[in-house]
VEXRO-566620 format. One record per residue (C-alpha): x, y, z; residue number from 0. Coordinates in nm, 3 decimals, m for minus. Layout:
N
    east   north      up num
       X       Y       Z NUM
...
//
This chain:
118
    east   north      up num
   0.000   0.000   0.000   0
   0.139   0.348  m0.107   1
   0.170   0.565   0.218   2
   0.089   0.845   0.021   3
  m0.266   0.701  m0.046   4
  m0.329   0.641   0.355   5
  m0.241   0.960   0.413   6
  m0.482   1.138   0.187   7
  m0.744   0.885   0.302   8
  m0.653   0.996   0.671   9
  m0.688   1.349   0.545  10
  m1.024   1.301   0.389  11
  m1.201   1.093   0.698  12
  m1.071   1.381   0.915  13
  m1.264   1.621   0.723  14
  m1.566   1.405   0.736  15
  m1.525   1.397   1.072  16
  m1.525   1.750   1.146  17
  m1.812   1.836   0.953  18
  m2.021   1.596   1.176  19
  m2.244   1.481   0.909  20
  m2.155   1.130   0.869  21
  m2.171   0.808   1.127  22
  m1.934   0.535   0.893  23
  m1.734   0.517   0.594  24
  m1.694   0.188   0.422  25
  m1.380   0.145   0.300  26
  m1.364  m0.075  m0.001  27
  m1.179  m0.072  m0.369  28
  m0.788  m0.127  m0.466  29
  m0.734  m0.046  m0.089  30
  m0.882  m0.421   0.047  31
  m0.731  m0.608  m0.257  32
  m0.416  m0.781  m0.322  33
  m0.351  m0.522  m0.548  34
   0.064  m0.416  m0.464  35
   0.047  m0.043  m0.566  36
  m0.333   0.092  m0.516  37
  m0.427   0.449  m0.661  38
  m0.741   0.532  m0.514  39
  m0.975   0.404  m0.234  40
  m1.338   0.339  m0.285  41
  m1.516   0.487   0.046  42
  m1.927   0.511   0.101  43
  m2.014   0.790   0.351  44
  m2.363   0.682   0.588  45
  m2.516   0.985   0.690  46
  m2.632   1.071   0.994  47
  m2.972   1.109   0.923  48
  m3.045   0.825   0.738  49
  m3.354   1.006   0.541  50
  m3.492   1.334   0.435  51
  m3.390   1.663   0.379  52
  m3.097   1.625   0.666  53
  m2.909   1.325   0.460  54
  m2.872   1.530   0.139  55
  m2.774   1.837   0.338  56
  m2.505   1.599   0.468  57
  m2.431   1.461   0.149  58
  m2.436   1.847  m0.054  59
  m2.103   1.998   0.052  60
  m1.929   1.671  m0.140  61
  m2.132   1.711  m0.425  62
  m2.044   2.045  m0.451  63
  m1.663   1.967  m0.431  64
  m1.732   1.707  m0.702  65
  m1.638   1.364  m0.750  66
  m1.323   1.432  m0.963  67
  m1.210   1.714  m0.751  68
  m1.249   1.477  m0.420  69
  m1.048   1.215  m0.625  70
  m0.751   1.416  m0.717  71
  m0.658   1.558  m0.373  72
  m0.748   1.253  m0.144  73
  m0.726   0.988  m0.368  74
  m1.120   0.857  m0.266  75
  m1.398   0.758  m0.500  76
  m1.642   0.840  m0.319  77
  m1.996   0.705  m0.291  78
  m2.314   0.774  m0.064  79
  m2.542   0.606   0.156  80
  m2.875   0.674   0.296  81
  m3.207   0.507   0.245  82
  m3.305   0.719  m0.065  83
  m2.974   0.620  m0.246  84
  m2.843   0.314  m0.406  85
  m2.673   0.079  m0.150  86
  m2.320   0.029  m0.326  87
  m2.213  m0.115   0.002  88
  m2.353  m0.462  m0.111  89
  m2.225  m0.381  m0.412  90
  m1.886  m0.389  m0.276  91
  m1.884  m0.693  m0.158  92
  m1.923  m0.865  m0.461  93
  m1.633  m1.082  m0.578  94
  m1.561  m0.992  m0.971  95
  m1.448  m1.242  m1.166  96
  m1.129  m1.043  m1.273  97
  m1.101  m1.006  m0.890  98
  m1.111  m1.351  m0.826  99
  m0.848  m1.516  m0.966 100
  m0.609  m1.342  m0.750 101
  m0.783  m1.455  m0.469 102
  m0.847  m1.772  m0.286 103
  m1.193  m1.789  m0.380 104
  m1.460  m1.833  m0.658 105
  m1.622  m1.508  m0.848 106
  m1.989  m1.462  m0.664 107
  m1.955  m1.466  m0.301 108
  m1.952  m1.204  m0.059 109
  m1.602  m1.034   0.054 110
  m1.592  m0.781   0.343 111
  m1.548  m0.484   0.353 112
  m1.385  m0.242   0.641 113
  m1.629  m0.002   0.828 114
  m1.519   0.290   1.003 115
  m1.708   0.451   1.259 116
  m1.658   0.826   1.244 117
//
């Protein structure tokens, strides 16, 4: 794992953290594969508020940013989840089949994935 890329996540989650808005992260991508050098994390942010008007407020600030901007400085593709959004966290923990054969394990299953409480 490239220190430089643990850093930046560090960086990002801290910033999560002080705007208050989030409860996890799920940390997921090149970051919990075998992969030697790893470019960029995959992390889902749960929002507080789980529904309504709060969750998007929570959610806003990043989409402002923007998804390439966020990617550039801290290295993090990063996703959402509340109850009115797509639940990639499942999605995550799908085994590829591309993934698979550097693993000990057949395409299909479930892998984990880490969750961070903020």
């Amino acid at each position: 794992m490239q220190r430089s890329v643990i850093r930046s996540l560090e960086r990002f989650l801290l910033r999560v953290i002080d705007s208050k808005s989030c409860s996890f992260a799920y940390i997921n991508g090149e970051f919990t594969t075998a992969k030697p050098a790893p470019k960029a994390i995959d992390v889902i942010l749960q929002t507080r508020r789980i529904s309504g008007p709060e969750a998007f407020r929570a959610i806003e600030p990043f989409l402002r940013r923007g998804h390439d901007a966020i990617r550039e400085k801290y290295s993090v593709c990063l996703y959402f989840w509340s109850e009115e959004i797509l639940d990639f966290r499942e999605f995550f923990q799908f085994v590829r089949p591309e993934e698979a054969m550097s693993l000990p394990f057949v395409a299909g299953p479930r892998k984990g994935i880490v969750r961070i409480r903020l």
